[in-house]
C-alpha positions in Angstrom: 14.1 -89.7 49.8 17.3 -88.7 51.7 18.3 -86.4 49.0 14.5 -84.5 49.6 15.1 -84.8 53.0 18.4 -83.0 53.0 16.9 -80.0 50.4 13.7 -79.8 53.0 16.8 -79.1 55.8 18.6 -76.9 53.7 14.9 -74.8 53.2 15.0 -74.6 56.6 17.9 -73.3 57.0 17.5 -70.7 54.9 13.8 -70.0 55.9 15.9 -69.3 59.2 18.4 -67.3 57.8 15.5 -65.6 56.5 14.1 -64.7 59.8 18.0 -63.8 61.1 18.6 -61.6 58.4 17.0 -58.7 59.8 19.0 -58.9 63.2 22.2 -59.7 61.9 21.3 -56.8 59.1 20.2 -54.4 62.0 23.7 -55.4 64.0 25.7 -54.8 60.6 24.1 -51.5 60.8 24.7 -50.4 63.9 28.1 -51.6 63.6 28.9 -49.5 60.6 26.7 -46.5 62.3 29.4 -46.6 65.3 32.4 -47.0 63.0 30.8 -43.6 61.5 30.2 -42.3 64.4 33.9 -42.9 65.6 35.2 -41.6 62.2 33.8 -38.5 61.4 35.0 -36.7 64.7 38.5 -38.0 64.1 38.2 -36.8 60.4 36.8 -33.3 61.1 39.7 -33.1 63.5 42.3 -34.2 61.6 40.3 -31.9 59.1 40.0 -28.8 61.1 43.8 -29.2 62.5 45.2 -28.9 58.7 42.7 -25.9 58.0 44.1 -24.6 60.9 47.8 -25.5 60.2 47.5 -23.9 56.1 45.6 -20.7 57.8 47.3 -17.7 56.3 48.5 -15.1 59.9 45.8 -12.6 60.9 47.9 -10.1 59.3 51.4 -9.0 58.4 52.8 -7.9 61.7 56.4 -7.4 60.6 55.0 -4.6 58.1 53.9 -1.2 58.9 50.1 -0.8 58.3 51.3 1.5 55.7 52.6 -1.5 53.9 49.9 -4.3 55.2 48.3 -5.6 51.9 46.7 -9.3 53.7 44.2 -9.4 56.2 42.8 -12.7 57.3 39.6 -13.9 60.2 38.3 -11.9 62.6 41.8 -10.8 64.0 43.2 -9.2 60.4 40.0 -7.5 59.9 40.0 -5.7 63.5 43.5 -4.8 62.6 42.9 -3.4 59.0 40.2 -1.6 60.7 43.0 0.1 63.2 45.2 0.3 60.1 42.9 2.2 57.7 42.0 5.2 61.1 45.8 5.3 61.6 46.2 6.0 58.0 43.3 8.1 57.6 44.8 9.4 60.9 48.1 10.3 59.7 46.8 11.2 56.1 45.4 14.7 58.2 48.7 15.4 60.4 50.4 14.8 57.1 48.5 17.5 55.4 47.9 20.0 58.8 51.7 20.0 58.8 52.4 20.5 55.0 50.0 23.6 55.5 51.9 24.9 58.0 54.7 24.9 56.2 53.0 26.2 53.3 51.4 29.1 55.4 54.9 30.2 56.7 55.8 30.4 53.2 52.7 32.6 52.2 52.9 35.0 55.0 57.2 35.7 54.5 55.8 36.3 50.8 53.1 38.5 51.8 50.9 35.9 49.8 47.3 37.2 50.9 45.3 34.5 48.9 47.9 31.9 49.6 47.8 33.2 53.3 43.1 32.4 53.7 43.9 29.5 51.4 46.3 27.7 54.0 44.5 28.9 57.0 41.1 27.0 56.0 43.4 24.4 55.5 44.7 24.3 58.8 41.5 24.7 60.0 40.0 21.4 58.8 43.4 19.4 58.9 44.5 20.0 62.3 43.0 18.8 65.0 
């Protein structure tokens, strides 16, 4: 009889358990949700920090945008934009003043096709 008495108490105790498990599962829970919680900021920071630490520069501001080959973020592409109208910039003095040059030439010549032919040049180089 004392031996079914002590299985009836150790039902009961986990009849009770039984009924605790929820809380103690729904405390478990909420104690792994605030570790979670706690973690995943500090991981997207230390994350986010070592993106930002292995983040190429915007651009290559020791070169001359003639010689600029990397662009990178918002920053490098606002500057390859600058770089690409200086270019295109300098691509028309380059060739207004090689037409000048060229003109020179044609008129000491007396070069009368040469002469229109550098002229319309001029005319949609220089500006």
């Amino acid at each position: 009889m004392h031996n079914n008495a002590h299985h009836s108490q150790h039902i009961n105790v986990l009849l009770g358990r039984r009924y605790a498990a929820p809380m103690c599962l729904t405390l478990y829970t909420q104690g792994v949700q605030a570790l979670f919680n706690k973690l995943i900021p500090v991981s997207l920071i230390v994350l986010l920090s070592a993106c930002g630490a292995t983040q190429p520069p915007p651009y290559q501001k020791d070169r001359n945008p003639v010689d600029r080959d990397q662009y990178n973020g918002v920053e490098g592409m606002a500057q390859f934009q600058k770089d690409q109208s200086y270019l295109a910039s300098k691509e028309l003095s380059d060739k207004c003043k090689k037409a000048k040059i060229d003109l020179a030439i044609a008129e000491t010549e007396k070069n009368a096709s040469e002469i229109k032919k550098q002229n319309a040049l001029i005319s949609n180089t220089c500006i």
